[in-house]
C-alpha positions as CSV (number, residue, x, y, z in Angstrom):
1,X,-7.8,-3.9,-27.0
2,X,-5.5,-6.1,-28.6
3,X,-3.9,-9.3,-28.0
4,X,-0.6,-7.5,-26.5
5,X,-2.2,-5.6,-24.2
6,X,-4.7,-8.5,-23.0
7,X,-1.0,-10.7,-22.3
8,X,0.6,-7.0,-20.6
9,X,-2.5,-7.0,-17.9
10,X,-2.2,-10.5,-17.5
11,X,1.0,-10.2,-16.3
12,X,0.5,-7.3,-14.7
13,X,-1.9,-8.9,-12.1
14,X,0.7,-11.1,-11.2
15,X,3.1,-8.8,-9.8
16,X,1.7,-5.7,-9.2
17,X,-0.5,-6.9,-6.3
18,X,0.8,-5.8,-3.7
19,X,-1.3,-5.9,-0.6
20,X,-0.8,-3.9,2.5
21,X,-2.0,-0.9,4.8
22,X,0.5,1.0,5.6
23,X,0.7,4.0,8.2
24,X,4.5,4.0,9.1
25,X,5.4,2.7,12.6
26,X,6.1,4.9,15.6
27,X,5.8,2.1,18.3
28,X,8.0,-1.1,17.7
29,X,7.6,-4.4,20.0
30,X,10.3,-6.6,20.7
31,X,9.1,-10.1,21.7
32,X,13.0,-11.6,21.9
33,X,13.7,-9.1,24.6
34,X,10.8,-9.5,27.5
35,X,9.5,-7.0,29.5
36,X,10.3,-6.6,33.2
37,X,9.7,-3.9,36.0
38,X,11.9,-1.2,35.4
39,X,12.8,-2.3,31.8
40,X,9.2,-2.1,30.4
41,X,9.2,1.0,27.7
42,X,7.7,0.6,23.8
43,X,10.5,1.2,21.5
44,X,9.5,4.5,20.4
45,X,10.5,6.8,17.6
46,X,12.0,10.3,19.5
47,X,12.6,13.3,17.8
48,X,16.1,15.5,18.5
49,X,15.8,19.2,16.9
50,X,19.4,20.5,17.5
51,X,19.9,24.2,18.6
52,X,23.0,26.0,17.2
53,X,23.0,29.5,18.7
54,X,19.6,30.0,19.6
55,X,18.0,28.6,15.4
56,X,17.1,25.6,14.9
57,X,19.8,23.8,12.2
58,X,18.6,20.4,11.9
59,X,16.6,17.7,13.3
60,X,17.1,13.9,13.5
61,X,14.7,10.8,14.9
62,X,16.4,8.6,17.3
63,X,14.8,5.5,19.4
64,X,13.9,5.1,22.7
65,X,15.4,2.6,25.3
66,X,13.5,-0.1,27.2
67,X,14.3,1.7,30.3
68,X,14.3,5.1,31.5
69,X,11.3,7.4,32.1
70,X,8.7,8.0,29.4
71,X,9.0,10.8,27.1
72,X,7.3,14.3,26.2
73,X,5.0,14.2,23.5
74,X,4.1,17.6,22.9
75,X,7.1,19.9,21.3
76,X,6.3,23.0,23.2
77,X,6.8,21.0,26.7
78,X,10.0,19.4,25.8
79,X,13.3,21.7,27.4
80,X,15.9,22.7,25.2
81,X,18.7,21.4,27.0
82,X,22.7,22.3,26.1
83,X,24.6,19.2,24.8
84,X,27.9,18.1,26.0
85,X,30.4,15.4,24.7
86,X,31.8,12.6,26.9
87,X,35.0,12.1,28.3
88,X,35.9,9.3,27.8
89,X,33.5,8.9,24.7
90,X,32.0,5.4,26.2
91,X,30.7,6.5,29.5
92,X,31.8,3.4,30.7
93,X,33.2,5.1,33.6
94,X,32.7,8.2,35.6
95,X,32.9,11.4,33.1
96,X,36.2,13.7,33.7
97,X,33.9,16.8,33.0
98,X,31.6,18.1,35.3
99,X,27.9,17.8,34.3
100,X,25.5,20.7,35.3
101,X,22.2,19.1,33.9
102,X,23.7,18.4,30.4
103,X,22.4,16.3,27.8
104,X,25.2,13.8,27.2
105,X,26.4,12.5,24.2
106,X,28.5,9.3,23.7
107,X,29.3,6.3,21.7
108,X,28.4,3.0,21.7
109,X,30.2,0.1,22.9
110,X,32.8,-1.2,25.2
111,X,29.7,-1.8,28.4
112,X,25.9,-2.0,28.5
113,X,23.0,0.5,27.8
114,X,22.0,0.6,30.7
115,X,25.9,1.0,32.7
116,X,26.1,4.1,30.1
117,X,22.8,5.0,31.7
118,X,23.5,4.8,35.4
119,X,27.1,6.1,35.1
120,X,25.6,9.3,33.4
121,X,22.5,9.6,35.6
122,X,24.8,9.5,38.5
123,X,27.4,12.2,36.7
124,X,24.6,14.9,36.7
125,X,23.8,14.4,33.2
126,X,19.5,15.3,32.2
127,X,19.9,12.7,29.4
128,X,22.0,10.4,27.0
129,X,22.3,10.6,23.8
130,X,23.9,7.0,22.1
131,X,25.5,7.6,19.2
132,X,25.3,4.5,16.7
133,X,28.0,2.2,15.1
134,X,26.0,2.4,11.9
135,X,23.2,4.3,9.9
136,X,20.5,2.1,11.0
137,X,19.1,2.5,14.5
138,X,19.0,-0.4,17.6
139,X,16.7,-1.5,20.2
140,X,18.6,-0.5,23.6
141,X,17.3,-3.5,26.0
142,X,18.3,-4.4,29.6
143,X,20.9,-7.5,30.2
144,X,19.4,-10.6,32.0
145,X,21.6,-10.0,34.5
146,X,21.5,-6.3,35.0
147,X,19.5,-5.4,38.4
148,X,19.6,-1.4,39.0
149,X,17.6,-1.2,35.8
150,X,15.6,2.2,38.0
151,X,16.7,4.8,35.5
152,X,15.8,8.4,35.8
153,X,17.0,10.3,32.6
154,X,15.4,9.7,29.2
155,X,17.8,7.8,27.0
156,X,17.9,7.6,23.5
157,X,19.7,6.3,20.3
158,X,20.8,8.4,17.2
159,X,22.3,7.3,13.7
160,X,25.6,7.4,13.1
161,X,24.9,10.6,11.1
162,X,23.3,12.5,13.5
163,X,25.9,12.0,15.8
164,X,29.0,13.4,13.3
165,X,26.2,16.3,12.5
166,X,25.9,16.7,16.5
167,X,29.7,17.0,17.3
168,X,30.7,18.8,14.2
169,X,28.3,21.5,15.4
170,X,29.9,21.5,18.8
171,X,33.2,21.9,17.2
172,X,32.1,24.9,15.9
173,X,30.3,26.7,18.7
174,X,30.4,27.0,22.2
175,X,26.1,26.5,22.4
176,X,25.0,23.6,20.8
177,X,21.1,22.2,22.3
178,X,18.4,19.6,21.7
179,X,14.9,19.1,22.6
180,X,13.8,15.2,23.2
181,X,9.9,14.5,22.5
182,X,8.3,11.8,21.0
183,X,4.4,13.3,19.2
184,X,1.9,11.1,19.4
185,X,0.3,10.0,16.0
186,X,-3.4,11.6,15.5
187,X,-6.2,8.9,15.8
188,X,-6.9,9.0,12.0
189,X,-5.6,11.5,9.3
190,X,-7.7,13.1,6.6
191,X,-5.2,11.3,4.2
192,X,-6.9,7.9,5.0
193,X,-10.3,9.6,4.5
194,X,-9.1,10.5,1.1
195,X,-7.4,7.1,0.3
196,X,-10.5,5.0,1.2
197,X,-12.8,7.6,-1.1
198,X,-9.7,6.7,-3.9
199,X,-10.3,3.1,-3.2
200,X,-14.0,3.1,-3.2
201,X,-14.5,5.2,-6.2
202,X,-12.2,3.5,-8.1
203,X,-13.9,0.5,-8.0
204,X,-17.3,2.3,-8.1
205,X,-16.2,4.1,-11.7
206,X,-14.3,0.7,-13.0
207,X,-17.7,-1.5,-11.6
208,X,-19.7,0.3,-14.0
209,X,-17.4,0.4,-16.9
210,X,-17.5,-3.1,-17.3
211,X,-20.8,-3.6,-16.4
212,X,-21.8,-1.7,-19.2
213,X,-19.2,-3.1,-21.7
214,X,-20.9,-6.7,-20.8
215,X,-24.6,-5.0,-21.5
216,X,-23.2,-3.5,-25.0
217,X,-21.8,-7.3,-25.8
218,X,-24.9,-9.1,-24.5
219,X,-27.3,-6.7,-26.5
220,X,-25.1,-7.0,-29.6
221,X,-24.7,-10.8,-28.9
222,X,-28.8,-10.9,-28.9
223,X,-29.0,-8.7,-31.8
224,X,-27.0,-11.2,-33.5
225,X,-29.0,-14.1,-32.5
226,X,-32.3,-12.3,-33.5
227,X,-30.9,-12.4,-37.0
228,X,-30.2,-16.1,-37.4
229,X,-26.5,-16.6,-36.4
230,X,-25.6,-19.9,-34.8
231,X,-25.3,-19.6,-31.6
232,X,-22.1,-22.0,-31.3
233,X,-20.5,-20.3,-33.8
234,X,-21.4,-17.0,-32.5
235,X,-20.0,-17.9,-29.2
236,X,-16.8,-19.0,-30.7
237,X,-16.0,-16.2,-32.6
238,X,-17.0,-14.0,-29.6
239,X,-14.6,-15.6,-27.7
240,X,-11.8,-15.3,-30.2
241,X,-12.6,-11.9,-30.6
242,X,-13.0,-10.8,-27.4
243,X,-11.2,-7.6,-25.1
244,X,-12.0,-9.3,-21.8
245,X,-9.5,-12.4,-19.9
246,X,-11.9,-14.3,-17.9
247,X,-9.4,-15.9,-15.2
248,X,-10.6,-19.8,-14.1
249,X,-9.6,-22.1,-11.0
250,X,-6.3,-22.8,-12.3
251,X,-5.4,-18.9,-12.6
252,X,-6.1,-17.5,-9.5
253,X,-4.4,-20.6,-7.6
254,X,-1.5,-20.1,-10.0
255,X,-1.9,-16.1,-9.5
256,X,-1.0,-16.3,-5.8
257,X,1.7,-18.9,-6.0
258,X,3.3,-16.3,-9.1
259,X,2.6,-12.9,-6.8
260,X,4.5,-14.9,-3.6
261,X,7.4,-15.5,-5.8
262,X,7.8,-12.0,-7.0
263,X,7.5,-10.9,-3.5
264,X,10.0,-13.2,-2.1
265,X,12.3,-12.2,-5.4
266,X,11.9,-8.6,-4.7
267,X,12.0,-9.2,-0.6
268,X,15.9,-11.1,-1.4
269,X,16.7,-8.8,-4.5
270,X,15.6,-5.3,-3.2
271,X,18.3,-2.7,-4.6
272,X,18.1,0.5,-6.6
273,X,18.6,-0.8,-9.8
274,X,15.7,-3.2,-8.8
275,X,13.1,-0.7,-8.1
276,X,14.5,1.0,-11.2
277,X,12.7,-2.0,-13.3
278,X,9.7,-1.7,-11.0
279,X,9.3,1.9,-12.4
280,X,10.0,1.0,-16.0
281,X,7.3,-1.7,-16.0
282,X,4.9,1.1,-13.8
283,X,5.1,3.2,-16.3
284,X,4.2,1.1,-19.2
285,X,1.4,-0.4,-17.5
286,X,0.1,3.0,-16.5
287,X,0.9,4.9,-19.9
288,X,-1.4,2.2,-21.1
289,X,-3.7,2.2,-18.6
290,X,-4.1,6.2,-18.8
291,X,-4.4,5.8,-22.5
292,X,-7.1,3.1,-22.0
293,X,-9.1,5.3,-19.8
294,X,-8.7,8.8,-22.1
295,X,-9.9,7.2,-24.9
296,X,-12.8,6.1,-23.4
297,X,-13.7,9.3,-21.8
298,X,-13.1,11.3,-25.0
299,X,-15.1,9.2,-27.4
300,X,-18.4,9.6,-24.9
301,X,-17.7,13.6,-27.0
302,X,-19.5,13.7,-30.8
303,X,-16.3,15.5,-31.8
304,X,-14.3,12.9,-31.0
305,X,-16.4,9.7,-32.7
306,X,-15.1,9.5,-35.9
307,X,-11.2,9.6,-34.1
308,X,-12.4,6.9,-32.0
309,X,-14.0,4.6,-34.6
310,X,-11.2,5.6,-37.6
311,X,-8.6,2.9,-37.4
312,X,-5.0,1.8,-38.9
313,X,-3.0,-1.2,-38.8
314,X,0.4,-0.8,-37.2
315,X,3.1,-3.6,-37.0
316,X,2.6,-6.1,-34.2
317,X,0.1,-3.6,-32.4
318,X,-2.3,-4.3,-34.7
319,X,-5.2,-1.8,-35.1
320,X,-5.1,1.0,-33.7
321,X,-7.8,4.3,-33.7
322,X,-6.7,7.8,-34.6
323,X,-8.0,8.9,-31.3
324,X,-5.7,6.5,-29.6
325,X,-2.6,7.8,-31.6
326,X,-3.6,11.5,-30.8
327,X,-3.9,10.7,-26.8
328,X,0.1,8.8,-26.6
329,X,1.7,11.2,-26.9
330,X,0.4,12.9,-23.6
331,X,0.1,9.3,-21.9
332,X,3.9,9.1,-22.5
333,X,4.8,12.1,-21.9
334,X,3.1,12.0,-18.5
335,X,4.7,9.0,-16.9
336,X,8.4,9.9,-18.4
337,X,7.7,13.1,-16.4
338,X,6.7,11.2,-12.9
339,X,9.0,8.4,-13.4
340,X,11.9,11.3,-13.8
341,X,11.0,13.8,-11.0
342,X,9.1,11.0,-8.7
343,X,10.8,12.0,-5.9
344,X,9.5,16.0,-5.2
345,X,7.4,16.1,-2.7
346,X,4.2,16.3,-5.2
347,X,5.1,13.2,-7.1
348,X,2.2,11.4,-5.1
349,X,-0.3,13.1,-7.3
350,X,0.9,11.7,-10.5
351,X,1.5,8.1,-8.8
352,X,-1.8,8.2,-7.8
353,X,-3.1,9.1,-11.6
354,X,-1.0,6.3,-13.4
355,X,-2.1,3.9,-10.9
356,X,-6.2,4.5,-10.3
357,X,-6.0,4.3,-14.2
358,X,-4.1,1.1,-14.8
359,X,-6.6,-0.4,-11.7
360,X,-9.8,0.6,-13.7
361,X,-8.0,-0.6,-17.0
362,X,-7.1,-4.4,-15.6
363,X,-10.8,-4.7,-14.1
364,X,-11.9,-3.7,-17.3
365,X,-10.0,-6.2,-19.2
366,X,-10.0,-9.1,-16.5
367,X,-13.1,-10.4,-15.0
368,X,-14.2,-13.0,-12.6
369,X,-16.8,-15.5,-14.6
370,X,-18.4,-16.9,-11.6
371,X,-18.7,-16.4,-7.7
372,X,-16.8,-20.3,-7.4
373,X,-13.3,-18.2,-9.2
374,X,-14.2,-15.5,-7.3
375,X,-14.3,-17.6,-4.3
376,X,-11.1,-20.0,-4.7
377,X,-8.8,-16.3,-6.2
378,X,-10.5,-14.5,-2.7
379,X,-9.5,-17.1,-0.2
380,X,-6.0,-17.5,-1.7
381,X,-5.3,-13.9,-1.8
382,X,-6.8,-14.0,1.8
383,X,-4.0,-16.8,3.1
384,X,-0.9,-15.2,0.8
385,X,-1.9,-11.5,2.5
386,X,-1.9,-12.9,6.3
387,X,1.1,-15.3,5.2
388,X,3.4,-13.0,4.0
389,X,2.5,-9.5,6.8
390,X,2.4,-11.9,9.7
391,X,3.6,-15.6,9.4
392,X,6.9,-14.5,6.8
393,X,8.3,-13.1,10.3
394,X,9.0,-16.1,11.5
395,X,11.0,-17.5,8.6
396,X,12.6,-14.3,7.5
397,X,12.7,-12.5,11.0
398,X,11.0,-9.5,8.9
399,X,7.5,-8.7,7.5
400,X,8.2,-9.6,3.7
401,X,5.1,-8.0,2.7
402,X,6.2,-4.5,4.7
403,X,9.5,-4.7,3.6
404,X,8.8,-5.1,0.1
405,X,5.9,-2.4,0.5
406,X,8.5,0.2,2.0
407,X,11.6,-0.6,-0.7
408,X,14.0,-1.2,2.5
409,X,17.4,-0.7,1.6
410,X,16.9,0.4,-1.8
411,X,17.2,3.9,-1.1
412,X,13.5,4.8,-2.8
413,X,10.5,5.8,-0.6
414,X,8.7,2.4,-1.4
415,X,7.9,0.5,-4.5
416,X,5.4,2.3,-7.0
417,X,2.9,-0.6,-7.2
418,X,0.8,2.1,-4.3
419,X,-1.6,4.5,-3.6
420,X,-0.4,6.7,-1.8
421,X,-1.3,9.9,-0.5
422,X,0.9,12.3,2.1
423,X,-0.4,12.1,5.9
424,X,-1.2,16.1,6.6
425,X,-2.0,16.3,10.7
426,X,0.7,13.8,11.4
427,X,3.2,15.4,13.1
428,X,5.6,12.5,11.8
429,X,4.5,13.0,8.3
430,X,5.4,9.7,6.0
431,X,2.6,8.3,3.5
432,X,-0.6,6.4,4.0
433,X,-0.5,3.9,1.3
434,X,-2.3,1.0,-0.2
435,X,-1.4,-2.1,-2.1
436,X,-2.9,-2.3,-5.7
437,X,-3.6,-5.7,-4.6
438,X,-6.2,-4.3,-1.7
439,X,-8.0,-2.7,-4.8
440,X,-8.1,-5.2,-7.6
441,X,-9.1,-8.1,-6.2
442,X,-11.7,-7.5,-4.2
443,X,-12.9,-5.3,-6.6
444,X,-12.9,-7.8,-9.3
445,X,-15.9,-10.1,-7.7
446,X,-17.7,-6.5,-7.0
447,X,-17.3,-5.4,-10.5
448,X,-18.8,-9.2,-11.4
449,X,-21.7,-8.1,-8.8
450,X,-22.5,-5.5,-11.0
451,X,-22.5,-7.3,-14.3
452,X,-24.8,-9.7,-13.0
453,X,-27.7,-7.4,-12.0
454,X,-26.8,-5.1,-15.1
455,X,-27.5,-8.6,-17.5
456,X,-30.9,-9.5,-14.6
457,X,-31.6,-6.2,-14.8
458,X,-31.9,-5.8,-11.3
459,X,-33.0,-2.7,-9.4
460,X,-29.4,-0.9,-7.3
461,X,-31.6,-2.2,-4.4
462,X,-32.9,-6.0,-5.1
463,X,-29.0,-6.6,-6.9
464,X,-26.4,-7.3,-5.6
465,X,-23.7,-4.7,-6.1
466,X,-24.8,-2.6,-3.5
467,X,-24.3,-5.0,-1.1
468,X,-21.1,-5.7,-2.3
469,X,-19.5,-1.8,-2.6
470,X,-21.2,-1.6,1.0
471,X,-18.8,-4.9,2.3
472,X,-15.8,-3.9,0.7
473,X,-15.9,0.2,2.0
474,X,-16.8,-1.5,5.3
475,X,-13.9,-3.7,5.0
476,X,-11.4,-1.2,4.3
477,X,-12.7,1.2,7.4
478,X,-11.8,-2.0,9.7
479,X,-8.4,-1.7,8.4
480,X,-7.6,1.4,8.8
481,X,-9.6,0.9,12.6
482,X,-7.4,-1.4,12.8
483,X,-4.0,0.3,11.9
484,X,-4.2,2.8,13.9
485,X,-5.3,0.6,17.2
486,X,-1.8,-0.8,16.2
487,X,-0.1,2.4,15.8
488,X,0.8,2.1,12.3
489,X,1.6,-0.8,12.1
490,X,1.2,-2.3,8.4
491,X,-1.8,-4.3,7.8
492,X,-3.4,-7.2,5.6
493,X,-6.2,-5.2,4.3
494,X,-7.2,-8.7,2.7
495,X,-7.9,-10.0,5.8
496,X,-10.6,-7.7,6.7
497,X,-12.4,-6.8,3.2
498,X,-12.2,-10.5,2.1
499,X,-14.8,-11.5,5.0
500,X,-16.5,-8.7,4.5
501,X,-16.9,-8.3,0.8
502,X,-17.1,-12.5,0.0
503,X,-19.0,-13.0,3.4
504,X,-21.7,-10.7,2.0
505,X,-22.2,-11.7,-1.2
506,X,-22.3,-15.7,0.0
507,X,-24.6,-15.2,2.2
508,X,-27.2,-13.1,0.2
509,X,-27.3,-15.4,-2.6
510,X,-27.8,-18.1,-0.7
511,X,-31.0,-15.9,1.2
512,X,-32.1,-15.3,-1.7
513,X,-31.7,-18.5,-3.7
514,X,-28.8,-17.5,-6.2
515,X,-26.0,-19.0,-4.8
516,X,-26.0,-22.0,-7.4
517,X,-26.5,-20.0,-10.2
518,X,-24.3,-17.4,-9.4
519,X,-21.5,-20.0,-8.4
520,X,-21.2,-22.1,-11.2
521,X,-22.9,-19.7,-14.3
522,X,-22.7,-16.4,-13.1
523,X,-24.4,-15.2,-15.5
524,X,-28.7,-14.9,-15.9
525,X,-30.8,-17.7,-17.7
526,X,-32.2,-15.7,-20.4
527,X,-34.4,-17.8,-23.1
528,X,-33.2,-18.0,-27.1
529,X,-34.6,-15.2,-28.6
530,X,-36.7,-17.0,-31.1
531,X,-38.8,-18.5,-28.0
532,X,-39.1,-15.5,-26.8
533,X,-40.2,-13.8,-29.9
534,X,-42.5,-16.9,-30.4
535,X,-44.5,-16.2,-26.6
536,X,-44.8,-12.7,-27.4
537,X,-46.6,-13.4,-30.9
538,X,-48.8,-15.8,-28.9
């Protein structure tokens, strides 16, 4: 791994951290508009099939009001219920056609939600449909001053285009019908139970990878010793030549301060052609990633050794192996093929590829010396995960971090920095996803766990990574405990595994009388190899 690609990775864990749980929301709170009797409802999410003759043509997700009574969740309970249009469109006042149990559809404006409400309640209608100003949906809430807030018909807001949809249909026939229900989301969803097992093993596979780089360079590095080098000069030249960024203080401060600015840059500058660069820089990180990770896998095969140890210079990539050359092609041809169709409905899959092998590739390449870096990069990532899902509401009336996370207003399903994986038993389908960031960095002080009991050669018991990939799978089941209690509700995963994962490791060192080593050397105290040759002669 050359120079280049050590400066891509670098870079890489700058931005592409992000760090969230995300379910998709079906229940929104509303702390500007207070609860009150009569006016006390969740904001949910409400589906609308529409009927057109008897088949089902189309169906649209509208929002709840504050008021009103609560809805159906189950589909096969919900009425199918004939629509009719409002005259006059307001329903400001008293409806010139007779209503006989219709669902009532009208526009937006000119009086309150809840005057709409009461003047079609009181015209016969079974329920109101509100037709927005805009494509975007609104929160119906009661007026301070409104009393006969006792409503007795479900009412709910559609988008703009549903309504045109609605009333072009009813222009066309004489039977036009919708059911109103709003499913509850499942407790958990296999597609979490697959997405923590993505998580974990990721970490697991890239753990022992560079654990067992370090071994290969500590045994060489002894070898080396054994035959006379000098030691300074060996460690120079190691360092030099090495494939491996060990981050320091100074880093992971500056890592979190880089990562907020990206977010905020992305949160201001969110727009197609935006995410368009998002998918560029995705796909050279995780053509080079999924090279990385081929490579390495083929040459554990005799018939591809001499591949993988042939080499030839090419301009300003340097050396490169024949195996490395063969295995491009595919790499590239891969992510061209994602980046192009990454909107079919299987597209996940190859997401998911591209990004587990760019993960294992930067905690190959970038490593935590010590548990003090780990420490300091942990606890900022901690305060920049909470700061930018929670506290960023209060400066930018949004969640920055969800925002970003979802690709709002840039008319993509979310920025490709995830894992993602599609939510199968949930009758509202979406994605459950999670951040890069929810990954890498907790699995960078795991993956230094490991390198420390491989170099003390420590039993998988009396070591410390154990301990560690316990904390950290631990961690991530709280989250997802934890998003779902909030019904879906994105989530700073960081805020969970951090405790757990850091907590652990902190507190068994210091049981076991390794915290000062660990914290400031991280690495075993292993005598010169000419003393120790010297007491096994004596």
């Amino acid at each position: 791994m050359g120079l280049m690609s050590r400066v891509l990775y670098s870079t890489f864990c700058a931005f592409l951290c992000s760090s969230v749980v995300f379910a998709g929301d079906i229940v929104h709170q509303d702390d500007t508009s207070p609860k009150r009797p009569g006016c006390e409802n969740n904001f949910v999410l409400v589906k609308v099939p529409i009927w057109v003759d008897g088949k089902e043509e189309a169906q649209f997700v509208g929002i709840g009001a504050r008021f009103g009574p609560t809805l159906e969740s189950k589909e096969k309970r919900a009425n199918q219920t004939k629509v009719a249009l409002a005259d006059p469109p307001d329903c400001c006042s008293i409806p010139k056609n007779k209503l006989t149990g219709e669902a009532i559809l009208v526009h937006r404006g000119n009086c309150s939600f809840v005057t709409k409400a009461n003047v079609a309640e009181s015209a016969g209608a079974s329920a109101l449909l509100i037709i927005n100003n805009q494509t975007e949906l609104f929160k119906m809430v009661c007026e301070a001053n409104e009393t006969d807030v006792d409503i007795g018909i479900p009412v709910v807001m559609l988008p703009q285009n549903a309504g045109s949809r609605l009333k072009e249909s009813m222009n066309n026939t004489s039977h036009v019908s919708i059911q109103i229900y709003s499913p509850n989301r499942p407790l958990v969803d296999v597609a979490e139970v697959f997405l923590w097992l993505m998580a974990v093993g990721t970490i697991l596979f890239a753990s022992y990878w560079s654990a067992w780089s370090a071994r290969e360079v500590a045994i060489e590095h002894e070898k080396l010793l054994k035959d006379g080098f000098d030691e300074r000069h060996l460690s120079n030249e190691t360092s030099s030549n090495s494939s491996f960024v060990d981050i320091n203080t100074t880093s992971a401060i500056l890592f979190v301060v880089i990562a907020s600015c990206f977010l905020v840059m992305l949160y201001k500058f969110m727009s197609y052609w935006f995410i368009e660069i998002l998918v560029v820089l995705f796909c050279i990180g995780g053509v080079e990633g999924l090279q990385t990770c081929l490579v390495a896998l083929l040459s554990c095969f005799r018939w591809c050794e001499d591949a993988a140890e042939s080499f030839v210079k090419i301009p300003v990539l340097g050396e490169v192996s024949y195996l490395t050359i063969a295995v491009s092609p595919f790499c590239i041809v891969f992510a061209v093929l994602w980046a192009v169709y990454r909107t079919v409905s299987f597209a996940w899959i190859g997401q998911d590829i591209l990004g587990i092998a760019l993960i294992i590739t930067v905690l190959q390449i970038v490593r935590v010396p010590n548990l003090k870096v780990g420490t300091v990069l942990l606890s900022c990532a901690f305060l920049y995960d909470i700061f930018w899902v929670f506290v960023s509401k209060w400066w930018f009336h949004k969640s920055v971090m969800i925002v970003v996370a979802r690709g709002d207003g840039s008319g993509e399903d979310g920025i490709p920095m995830l894992l993602k994986i599609p939510r199968m038993f949930d009758p509202w389908g979406g994605y459950s996803i999670i951040g890069f960031g929810d990954i890498i960095l907790p699995g960078l002080i795991v993956a230094f766990s490991l390198r420390y009991d491989f170099l003390c050669k420590r039993s998988v018991r009396s070591g410390y990574f154990l301990w560690a990939m316990i904390a950290y799978g631990l961690g991530l089941l709280v989250t997802y405990v934890a998003l779902n209690l909030m019904d879906g509700h994105g989530q700073p995963a960081l805020l969970y595994i951090v405790p757990f994962t850091l907590g652990t490791l902190i507190t068994l060192a210091n049981t076991r009388g390794d915290l000062k080593q660990l914290w400031h050397r991280g690495l075993p105290r292993t005598p010169c190899p000419h003393v120790r040759l010297q007491q096994d002669q004596q």
